[in-house]
N, C-alpha and C positions, 0 to 999 in steps of 0.2 A: 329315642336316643338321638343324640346330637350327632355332628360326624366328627367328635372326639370323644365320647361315648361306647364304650364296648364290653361285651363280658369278658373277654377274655387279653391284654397286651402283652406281646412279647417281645423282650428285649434282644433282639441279634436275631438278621438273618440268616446263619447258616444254616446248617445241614437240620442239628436239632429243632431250634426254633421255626423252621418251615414243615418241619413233619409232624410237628406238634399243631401248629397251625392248619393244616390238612385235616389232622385228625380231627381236632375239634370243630371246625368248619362244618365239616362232614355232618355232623352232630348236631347242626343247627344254631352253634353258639356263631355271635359277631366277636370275630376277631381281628387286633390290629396289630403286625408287625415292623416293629423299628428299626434302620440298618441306619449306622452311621456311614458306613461306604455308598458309595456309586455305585460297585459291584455286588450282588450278591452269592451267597454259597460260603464264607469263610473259607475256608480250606481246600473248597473246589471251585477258588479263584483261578482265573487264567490271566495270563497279559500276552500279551504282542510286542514282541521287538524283530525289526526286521521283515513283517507279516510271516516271521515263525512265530507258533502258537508254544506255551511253556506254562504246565500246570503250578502249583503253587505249592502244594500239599499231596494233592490225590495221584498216585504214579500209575498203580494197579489196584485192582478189587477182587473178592475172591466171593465165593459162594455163590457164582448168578448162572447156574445152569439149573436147570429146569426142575423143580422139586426142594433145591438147597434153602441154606436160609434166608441171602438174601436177594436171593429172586423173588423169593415168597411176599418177603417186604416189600418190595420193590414192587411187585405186581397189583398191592393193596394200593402203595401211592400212583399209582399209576402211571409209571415211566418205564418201564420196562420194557414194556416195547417200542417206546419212542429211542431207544438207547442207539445210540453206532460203537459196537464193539470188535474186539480182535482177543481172540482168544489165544493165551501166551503156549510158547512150548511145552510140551506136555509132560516130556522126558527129562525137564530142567528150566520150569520158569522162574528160577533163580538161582544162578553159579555162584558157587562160595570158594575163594580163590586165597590162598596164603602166599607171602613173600617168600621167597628161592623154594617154590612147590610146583611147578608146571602143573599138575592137576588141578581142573575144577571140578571141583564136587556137586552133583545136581540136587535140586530139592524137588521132583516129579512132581505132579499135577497126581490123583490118584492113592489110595491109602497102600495096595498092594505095588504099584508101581513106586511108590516114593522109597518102599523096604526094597523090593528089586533092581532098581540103579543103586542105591548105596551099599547094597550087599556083594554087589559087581569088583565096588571098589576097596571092602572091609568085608569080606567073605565070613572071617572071623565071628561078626558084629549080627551076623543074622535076628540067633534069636533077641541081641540087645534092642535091635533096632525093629523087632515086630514087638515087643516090649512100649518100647516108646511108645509106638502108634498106639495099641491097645491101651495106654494109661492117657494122651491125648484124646481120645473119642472118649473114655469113660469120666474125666473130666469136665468135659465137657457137654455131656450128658446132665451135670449137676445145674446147669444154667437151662432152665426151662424155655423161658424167652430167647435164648438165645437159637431154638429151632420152634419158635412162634406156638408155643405150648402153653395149655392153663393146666399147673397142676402145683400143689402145694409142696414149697421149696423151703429148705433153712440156709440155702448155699454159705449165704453170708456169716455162718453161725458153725460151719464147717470144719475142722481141725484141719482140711487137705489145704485151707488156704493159707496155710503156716509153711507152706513145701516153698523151698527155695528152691528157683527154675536150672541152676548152674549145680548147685548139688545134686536134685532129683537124675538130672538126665545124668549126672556120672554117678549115680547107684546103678544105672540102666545099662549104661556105654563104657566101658572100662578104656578105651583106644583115644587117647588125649587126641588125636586131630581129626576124630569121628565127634566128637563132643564140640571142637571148635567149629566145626564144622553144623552140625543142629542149633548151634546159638550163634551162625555166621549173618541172621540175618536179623538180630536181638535188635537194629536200627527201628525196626519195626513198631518199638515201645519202648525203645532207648534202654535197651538192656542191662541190668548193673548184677555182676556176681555177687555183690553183697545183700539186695536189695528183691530183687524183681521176683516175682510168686510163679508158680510152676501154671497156674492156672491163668496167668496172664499171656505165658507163654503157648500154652495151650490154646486158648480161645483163637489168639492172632492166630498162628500155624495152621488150625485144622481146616480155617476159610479158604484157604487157600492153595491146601492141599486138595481140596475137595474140586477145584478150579481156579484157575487163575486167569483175570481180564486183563486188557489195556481199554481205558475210553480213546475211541479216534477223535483225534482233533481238541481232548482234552475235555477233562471232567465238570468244564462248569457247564455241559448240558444236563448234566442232574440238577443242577440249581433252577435253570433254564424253564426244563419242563415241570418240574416241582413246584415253582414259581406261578407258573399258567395254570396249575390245578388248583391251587392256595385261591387264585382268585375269581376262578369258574368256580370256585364252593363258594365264593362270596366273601373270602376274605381281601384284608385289605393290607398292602406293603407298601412301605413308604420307607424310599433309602434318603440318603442324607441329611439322616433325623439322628442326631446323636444325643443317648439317654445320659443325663445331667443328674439326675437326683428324683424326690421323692416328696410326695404332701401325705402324711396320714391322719387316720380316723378311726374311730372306734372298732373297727374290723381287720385294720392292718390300712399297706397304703390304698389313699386314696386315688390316686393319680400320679402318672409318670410322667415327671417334667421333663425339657429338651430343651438344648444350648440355645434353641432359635429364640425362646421365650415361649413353645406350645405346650398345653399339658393334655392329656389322653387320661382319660376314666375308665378305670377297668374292676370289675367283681374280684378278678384274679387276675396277678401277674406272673409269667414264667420268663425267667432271667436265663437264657442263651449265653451267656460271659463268664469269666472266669470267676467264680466266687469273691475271691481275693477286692477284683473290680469292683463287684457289687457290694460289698461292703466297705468301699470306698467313697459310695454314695450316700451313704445309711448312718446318719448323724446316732449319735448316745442318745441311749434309752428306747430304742429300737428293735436294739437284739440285746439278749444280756455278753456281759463281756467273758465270761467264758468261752462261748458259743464263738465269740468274732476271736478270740486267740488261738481257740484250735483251730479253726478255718486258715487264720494266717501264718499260723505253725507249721504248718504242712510243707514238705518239701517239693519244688516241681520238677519235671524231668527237665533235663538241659535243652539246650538250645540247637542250631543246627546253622550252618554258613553252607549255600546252594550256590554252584555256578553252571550258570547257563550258557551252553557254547550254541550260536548258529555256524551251521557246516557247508562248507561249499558241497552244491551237487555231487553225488560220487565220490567224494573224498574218505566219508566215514559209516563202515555197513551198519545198515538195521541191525538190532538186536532182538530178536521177541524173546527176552530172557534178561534177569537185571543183573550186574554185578556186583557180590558183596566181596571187598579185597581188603584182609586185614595183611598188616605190615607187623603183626606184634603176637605174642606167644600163644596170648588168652585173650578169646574173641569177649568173652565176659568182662575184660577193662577195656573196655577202647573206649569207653563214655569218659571214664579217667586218661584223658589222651595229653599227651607229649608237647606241650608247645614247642620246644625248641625242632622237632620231628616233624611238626604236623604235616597234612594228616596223617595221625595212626592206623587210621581206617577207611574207609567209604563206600557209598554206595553208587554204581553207574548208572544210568535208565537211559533208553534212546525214546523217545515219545513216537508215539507213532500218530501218522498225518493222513492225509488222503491222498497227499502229494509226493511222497516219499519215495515209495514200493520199495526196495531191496535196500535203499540208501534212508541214513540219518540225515533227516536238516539240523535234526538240533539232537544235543547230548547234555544231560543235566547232571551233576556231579552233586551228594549231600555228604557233609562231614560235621561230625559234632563239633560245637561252641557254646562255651560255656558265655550269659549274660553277662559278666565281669570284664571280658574282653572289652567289650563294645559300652561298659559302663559312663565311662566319659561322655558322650555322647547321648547319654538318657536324657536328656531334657529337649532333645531335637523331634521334630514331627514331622513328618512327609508322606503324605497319601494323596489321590486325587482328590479327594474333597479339602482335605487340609495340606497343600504343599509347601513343602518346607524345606531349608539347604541345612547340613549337618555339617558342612566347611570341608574345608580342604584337607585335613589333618584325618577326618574318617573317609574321602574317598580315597586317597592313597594310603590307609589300611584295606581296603577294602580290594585295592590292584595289588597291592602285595598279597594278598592272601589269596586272591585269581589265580595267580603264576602258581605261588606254593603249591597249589591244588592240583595246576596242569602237569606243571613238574612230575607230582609225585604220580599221577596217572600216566602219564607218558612212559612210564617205565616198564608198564604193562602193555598198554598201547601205543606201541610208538609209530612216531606221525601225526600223532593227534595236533599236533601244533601247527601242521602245514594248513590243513583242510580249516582252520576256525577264519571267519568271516568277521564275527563278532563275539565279544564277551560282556555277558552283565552277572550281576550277584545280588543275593539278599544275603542278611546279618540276621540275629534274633531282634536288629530293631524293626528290620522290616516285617519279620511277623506280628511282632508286637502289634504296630501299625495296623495295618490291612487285616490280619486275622484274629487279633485282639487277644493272644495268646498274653498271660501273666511271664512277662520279661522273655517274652520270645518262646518260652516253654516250647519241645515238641509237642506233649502229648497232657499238657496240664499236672494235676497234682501226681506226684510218684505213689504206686502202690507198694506197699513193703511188705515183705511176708515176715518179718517179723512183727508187728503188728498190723494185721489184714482190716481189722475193722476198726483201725483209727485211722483210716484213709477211705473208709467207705464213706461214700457223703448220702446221705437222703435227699431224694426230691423235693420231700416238703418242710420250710423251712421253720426258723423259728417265728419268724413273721406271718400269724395266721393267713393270706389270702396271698402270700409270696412261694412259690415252688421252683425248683433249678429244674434243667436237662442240658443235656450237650457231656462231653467226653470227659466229665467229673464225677458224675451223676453215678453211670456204669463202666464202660468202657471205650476205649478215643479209636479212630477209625470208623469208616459210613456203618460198617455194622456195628458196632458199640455205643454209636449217636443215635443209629436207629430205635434199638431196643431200649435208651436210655427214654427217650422219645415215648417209646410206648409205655414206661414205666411212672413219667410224668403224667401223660393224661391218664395214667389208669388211677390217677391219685382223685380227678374229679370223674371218671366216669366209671369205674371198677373197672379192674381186671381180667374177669371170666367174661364181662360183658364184653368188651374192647377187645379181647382174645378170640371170642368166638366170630366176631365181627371180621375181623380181618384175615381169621381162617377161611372162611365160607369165600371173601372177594380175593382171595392170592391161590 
């Protein structure tokens, strides 16, 4: 082979497309991954302002204690114990906080401690809320992979994936601010009462009940060390190579072209990007056009507007506990949020550093936005490998909507406006940008429980020698990329085989 030449190319290096690449490595295949960025990880990018460090995507993780799921994973790619972690409060790694309610309601680390703080404070709610838990664990029992199992599943094929997450729990919780309260942190997978599956809300919750992390110093040492194994198996990654389009041949593509003018030969290609993208590449008569309307039929979750405060020293305490603070009746609309209000909602994180201890340097603030806002301005690009000015007219949207932001949290926390040193912000253009998300999307294509399996996508596509993964595939979060991951190579190298494999090394 030539050194464009490979069995296997993959388009995007985040999360997915490096664990796919692991895998297969592993396996003996050559494989070559394409980032269009400088940085790699998508979502477990970091930046610097200030030399305070500010994740991008990844705030916390759940399931990394010794046995769960995804340590397990984690242990197979081999990073796990290269990790620097901080394990969150145990009693409340996440407060959920309502407007004129002094009460934060905790959401405990533990399945019997999570019914035990909230029965403290809904005594009533007892057996509702050992209910929940028992119907969470047992849902989540239906996803094999998603506790690194090989056993014959129909999940997808399931009646319980028709359970709406905002109905279910109030068949379970009758106490309307017990209910607001368990869907206080729906940010998670961008929560919608009309929309979101019980099972979606399940998969997210139980990770994290089961444990909750902070990465010190910020999540792009997952990519880091993931990165370093990719290429000790002998694979090959190559960032500021952006995929352009396609040449095929009588087995599907032939080769993956690049803006620079290079093209990459591959047996198989696995597409890291949002569907939507990829078939923006893929000229007619390629896929049939059924096949490319429901792909771009599909609705995606909204968008999210982040601001990132640096703190003077001592000004603003650590938190090891994130804040969910909704301003509005029913935490299930806040994705339908308020313009003229905004934010309806939000969520608080203090990052934690090495340099910190007891004190925040930085405080990162996320509220939903929808792509529309920031429409005007779609035709602007701005990334380090491609920089770009979006004009004046979008940074001062972008400082008015900082203030709005601080405003509405200072109400909670007040003084926050003394101790800030500096403020910066992303829009859904900058995810767009840097994490490649379709119109800034949280969490990619929306799952509907009204119809569950016209939002399931398959791995392998309609282009024989073409297969997707990353947070469309299965499910969006390091654990939903993971397993989507393993569901992609298990498309070339089986399932039970792949399964058993990475039983045996985690």
């Amino acid at each position: 082979m030539s050194d464009r030449e490979f069995d296997v190319v993959i388009i995007g290096a985040g999360l997915g497309g490096m664990e796919c690449a692991y895998i297969l490595a592993s396996e003996g295949m050559s494989v070559c991954v394409l980032e269009k960025n400088q940085q790699l990880g998508g979502s477990l990018q970091v930046f610097s302002r200030e030399k305070t460090i500010f994740d991008t995507g990844v705030h916390y993780i759940g399931g990394l204690s010794p046995g769960q799921n995804l340590h397990r994973y984690l242990t197979y790619f081999g990073v796990m114990d290269k990790l620097k972690l901080q394990r969150m409060d145990m009693d409340g790694f996440d407060l959920c906080s309502m407007e004129g309610d002094a009460q934060e309601y905790p959401h405990a680390q533990g399945f019997d401690n999570f019914v035990r703080r909230l029965s403290d404070l809904f005594p009533h709610e007892r057996s509702g809320l050992r209910k929940y838990i028992d119907e969470i664990q047992r849902v989540c029992g239906k996803f094999p992979l998603y506790n690194l199992e090989d056993r014959e599943s129909s999940e997808w094929k399931d009646e319980e994936l028709g359970l709406n997450a905002k109905e279910y729990i109030a068949s379970m919780v009758k106490d309307p601010a017990l209910r607001n309260v368990l869907g206080g942190s729906s940010a998670l997978y961008a929560g919608d009462g009309r929309t979101s599956p019980f099972y979606v809300h399940a998969l997210v919750s139980n990770t994290y009940i089961e444990s909750a992390w902070r990465c010190v110093d910020g999540g792009s040492q997952i990519a880091k060390h993931l990165a370093h194994n990719v290429r000790a198996k002998g694979g090959t990654i190559i960032s500021r190579k952006e995929v352009s389009g396609f040449e095929f041949g009588a087995q599907g593509i032939s080769a993956v072209l690049t803006t620079d003018g290079d093209a990459f030969h591959g047996k198989h290609v696995i597409s890291n990007i949002h569907p939507n993208t990829l078939l923006s590449m893929i000229g007619p008569g390629h896929v049939r056009p059924a096949y490319r309307h429901r792909l771009n039929s599909l609705r995606n979750t909204t968008g999210t507007f982040t601001v990132h405060l640096v703190m003077k020293h001592g000004a603003f305490p650590y938190f090891n506990h994130n804040y969910y603070h909704m301003r509005i009746q029913d935490a299930w609309e806040a994705v339908r949020y308020n313009r003229s209000d905004w934010p309806d909602s939000y969520m608080l994180s203090t990052p934690k550093s090495t340099r910190g201890g007891d004190y925040a340097d930085a405080v990162t603030i996320m509220a939903y936005m929808d792509f529309d806002e920031v429409e005007q301005w779609a035709g602007t690009h701005n990334t380090v490998v491609r920089p770009g000015s979006r004009g004046e007219g979008y940074e001062a949207f972008k400082r008015k909507k900082e203030q709005d932001v601080i405003r509405v949290v200072e109400r909670k926390f007040s003084g926050l406006s003394s101790g800030i040193t500096a403020v910066h912000s992303n829009s859904p253009l900058s995810f767009r940008d840097f994490i490649g998300s379709h119109n800034g999307s949280m969490y990619g294509i929306m799952k509907d429980a009204a119809d569950p399996l016209k939002t399931f996508i398959p791995a392998r596509t309609k282009v024989p020698n073409l297969l997707l993964t990353g947070q469309n595939v299965n499910l969006h979060g390091i654990l939903g990329v993971t397993v989507s991951s393993v569901v992609t190579c298990s498309e070339l190298l089986g399932k039970s085989y792949l399964v058993k494999k990475m039983r045996a090394a985690s």
